[in-house]
N, C-alpha and C positions, 0 to 999 in steps of 0.2 A: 091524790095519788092515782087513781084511777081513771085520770087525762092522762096524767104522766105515759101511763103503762099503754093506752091507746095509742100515744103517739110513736110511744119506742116500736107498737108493733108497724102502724103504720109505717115510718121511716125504715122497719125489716123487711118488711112487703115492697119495697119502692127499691131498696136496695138488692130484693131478688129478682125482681124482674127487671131491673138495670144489666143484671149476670147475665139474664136469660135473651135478651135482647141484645149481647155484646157476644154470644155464642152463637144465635140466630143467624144474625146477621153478617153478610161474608165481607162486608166494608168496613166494619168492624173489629174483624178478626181475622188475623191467617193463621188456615190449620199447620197443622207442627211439618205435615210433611212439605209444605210449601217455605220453610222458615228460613230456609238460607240460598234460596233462588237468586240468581243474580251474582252473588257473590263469590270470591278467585277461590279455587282450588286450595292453593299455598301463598296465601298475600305476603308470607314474610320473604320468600322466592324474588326477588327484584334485583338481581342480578348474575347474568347469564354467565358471565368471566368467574362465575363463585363458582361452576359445575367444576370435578375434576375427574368425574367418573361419569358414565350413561352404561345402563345395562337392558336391551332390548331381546326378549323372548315372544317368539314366533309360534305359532302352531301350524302344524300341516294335520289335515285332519285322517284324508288320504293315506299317510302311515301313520298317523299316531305319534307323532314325535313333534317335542319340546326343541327349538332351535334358539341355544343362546346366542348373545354375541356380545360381548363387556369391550368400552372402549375406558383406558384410563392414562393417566400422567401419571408418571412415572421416571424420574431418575431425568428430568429434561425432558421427556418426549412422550409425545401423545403414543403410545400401544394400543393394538388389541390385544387384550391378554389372554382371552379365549382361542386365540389362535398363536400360541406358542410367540404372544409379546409381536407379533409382527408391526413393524412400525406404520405408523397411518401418516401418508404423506399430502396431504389435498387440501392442507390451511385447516380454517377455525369450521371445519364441520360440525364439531360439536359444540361451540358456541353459539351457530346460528339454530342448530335442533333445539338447545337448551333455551333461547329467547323464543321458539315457537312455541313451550310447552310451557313457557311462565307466564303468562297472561290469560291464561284460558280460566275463562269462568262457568259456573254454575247456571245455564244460560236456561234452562227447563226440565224443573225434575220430571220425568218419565217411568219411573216404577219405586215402591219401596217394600219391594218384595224379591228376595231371592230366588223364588220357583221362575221368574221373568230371566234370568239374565243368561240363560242358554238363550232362549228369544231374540235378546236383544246381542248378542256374542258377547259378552261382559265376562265370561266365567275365566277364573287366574288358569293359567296356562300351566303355570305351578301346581295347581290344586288336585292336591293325590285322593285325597275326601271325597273328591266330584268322580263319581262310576262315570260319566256319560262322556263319549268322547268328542259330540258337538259343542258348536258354539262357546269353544275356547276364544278368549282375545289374544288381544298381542300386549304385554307388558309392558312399560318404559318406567326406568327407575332413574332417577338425577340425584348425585350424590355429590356432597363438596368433600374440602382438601380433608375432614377428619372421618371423612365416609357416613356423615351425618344425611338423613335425608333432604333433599332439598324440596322433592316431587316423584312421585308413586302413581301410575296411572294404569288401570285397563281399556287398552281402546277398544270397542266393539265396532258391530255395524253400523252404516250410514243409517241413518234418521230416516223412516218413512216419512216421506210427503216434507222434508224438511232439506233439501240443496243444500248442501255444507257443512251439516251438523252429522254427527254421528256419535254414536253413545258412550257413555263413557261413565266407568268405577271406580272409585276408591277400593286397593286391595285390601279385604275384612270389613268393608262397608256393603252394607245391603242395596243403599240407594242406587240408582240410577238417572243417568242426566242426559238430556240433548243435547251438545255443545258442538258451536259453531267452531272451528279449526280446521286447517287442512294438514296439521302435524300426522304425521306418517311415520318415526323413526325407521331404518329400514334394519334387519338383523340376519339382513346380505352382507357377508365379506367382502364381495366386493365391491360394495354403494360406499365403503370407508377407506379405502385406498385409490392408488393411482393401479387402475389395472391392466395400464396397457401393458405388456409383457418387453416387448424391445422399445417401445418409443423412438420408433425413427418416423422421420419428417417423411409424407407423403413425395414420391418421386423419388428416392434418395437409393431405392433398390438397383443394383445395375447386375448382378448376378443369381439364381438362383441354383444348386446343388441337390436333387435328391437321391440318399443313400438308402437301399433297403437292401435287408439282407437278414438270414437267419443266424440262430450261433449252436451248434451241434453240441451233444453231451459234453465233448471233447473241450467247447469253448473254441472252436471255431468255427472260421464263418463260410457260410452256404448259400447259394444262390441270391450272388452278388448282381445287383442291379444300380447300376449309376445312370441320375438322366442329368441335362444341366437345360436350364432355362434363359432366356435372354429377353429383353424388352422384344427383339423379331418374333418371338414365342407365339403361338397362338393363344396358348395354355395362361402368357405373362399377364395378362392383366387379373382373370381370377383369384393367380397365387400369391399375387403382388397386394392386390388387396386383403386376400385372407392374412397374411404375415402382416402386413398394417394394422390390420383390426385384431389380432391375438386379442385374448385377454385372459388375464387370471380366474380361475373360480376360486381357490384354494391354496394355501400352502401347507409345506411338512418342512421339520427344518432339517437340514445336513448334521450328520457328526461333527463333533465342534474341529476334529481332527481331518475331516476332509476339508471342510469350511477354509482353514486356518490355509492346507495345500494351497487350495485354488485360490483365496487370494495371492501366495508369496508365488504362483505360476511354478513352485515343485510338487508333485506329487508324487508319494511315498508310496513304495508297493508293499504294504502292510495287511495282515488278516484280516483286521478289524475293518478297514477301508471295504475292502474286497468283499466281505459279507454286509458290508450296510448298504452296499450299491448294488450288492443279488437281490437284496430287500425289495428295490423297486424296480425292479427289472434293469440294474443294469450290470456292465461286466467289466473288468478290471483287467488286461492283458499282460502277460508278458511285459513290453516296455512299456507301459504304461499310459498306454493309450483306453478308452470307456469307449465299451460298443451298447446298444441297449436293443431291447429283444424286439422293440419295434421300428428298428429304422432312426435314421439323425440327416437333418437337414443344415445347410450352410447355404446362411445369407449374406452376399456381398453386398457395401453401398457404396457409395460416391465418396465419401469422407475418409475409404480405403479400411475402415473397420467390417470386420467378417464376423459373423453369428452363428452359433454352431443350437439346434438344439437336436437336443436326441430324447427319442421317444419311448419312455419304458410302460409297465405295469399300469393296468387297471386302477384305479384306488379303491380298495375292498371294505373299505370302513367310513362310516358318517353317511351312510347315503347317498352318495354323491354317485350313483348310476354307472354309466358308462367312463365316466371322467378319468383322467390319465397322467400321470408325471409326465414332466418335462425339464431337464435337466439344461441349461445354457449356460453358453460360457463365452468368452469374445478373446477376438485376436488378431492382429493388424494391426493401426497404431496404436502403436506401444502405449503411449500416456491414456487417449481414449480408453481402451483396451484394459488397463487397469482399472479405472473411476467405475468401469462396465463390471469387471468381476468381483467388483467390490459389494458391488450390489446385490449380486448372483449367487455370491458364493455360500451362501447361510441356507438357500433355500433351494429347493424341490416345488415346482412350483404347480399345480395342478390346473390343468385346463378341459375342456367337456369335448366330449367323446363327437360332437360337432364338428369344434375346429381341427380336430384331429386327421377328422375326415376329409374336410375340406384342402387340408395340406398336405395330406398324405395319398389322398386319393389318384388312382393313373389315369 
């Protein structure tokens, strides 16, 4: 009995320091925080056409403010729905965002500690918990047709000393990772549309029109100013290319009852109309003509279609600085001219206190 009982101790001695030599040793073992290095974010994520939603949150540290921007399908058609459903015309954008963001792996855990991830920019841009207002990330969420997750990510800052990589959280996970990607969602309105405002073909200008003028208590107009521009212009090539290069920052939409006007080319001199369009600086006449408090431009082109825009109010809300309505509408050939306010007619469209300048400038 008492070989017996030597050898059981012997064989427990041999068996602890087998433990102690498999915890020692780091070829032996990987510690818990290194245990899933390597490995995909969302391996069940394998196919990009399954997204039917992305919702990317921005921070600006500067003001303090959380910038959504939700893109989804919907009724036939890809929307932003954060922006009053504006429709996103520029193909499978979010098909290609969603195949950059489903293969990304686990490529170097870098902290498992949450006091790091201000450090590293990881902190949810959501997170009302967190006092501190640095080192917010940017969010990206991928959601399929049942609004199921598909992929949930905080992008942080690029990877010290590591080209390509930059950090990256799971939102309610502590960990943090280096991961090689150059995934960027963007939670600009306009990186998700076609923004150019008229889209006419380079060269196609042949006329340009500027109106300014003021509108008195009264609702009439005061110190009326018309200039007209022509390719002979000295002025033509500057304002030729600013009206080329327009672009949107923003939209607001129309009463559904102006909307509805300006496509059927009647407009109804109605209160309601009349007070939505004081709303954004603009004014409703007598016969029924829209004057706006900063002036309206008319561009002629070649293809004999004319563009009227007119320039109202500030936009006082979302941040957007200087930025300003602009009201368009078309007219010339008839069919053109149609397919043109069809587009126009829903929206207000906002562009930055820039190109305002640039066009309106004498």
């Amino acid at each position: 009995m008492q070989e017996l009982a030597k050898t059981a101790i012997f064989a427990g001695a041999a068996l602890a320091i087998g433990i102690a030599a498999a915890v020692v040793q780091p070829e032996s073992a990987t510690p818990a925080i290194f245990s899933d290095q390597g490995t995909a974010f969302y391996p069940r994520f394998t196919d990009p056409q399954a997204a039917r939603a992305i919702e990317v949150v921005d921070y600006d540290e500067a003001t303090a403010t959380a910038t959504p921007l939700k893109v989804q399908f919907q009724r036939g058609k890809w929307l932003i729905t954060t922006h009053y459903n504006y429709p996103v015309d520029i193909g499978d954008r979010l098909v290609k965002t969603a195949a950059s963001l489903m293969d990304v792996k686990k490529d170097i855990v870098r902290s498992d500690s949450a006091q790091d991830h201000a450090q590293l920019g990881v902190v949810d841009p959501l997170d009302q918990k967190v006092a501190g207002l640095s080192g917010r990330g940017k969010r990206v969420t991928l959601r399929d047709a049942h609004n199921d997750v598909l992929a949930d990510y905080i992008l942080g800052k690029p990877a010290e000393g590591k080209p390509g990589y930059r950090y990256i959280r799971v939102p309610g996970q502590k960990r943090t990772y280096a991961v090689k990607t150059d995934a960027d969602p963007s939670a600009r309105f306009a990186d998700w549309v076609n923004a150019g405002v008229l889209r006419i073909p380079g060269g196609s200008l042949t006329k340009v029109t500027v109106n300014r003028y003021n509108i008195d208590e009264t609702g009439r107009l005061a110190n009326v100013q018309n200039q007209t521009y022509t390719p002979a212009s000295p002025q033509w090539k500057t304002l030729s290319s600013a009206l080329e290069a327009l672009r949107i920052a923003d939209v607001r939409p129309k009463s559904p009852t102006l909307a509805e006007d300006l496509r059927s080319g009647q407009l109804r001199l109605e209160i309601e109309t009349a007070v939505a369009l004081r709303q954004k600086g603009y004014f409703l006449s007598p016969n029924g003509r829209i004057y706006s408090s900063e002036g309206d431009m008319s561009a002629e082109t070649n293809s004999g279609v004319v563009y009227t825009m007119r320039f109202g109010d500030v936009v006082s809300s979302g941040g957007a600085g200087d930025n300003r309505y602009l009201f368009v509408t078309a007219s010339g050939d008839e069919k053109r001219a149609r397919d043109l306010n069809a587009r126009f007619a829903d929206w207000y469209y906002v562009i930055s206190g820039k190109d305002f300048q640039r066009l309106m400038a004498k």
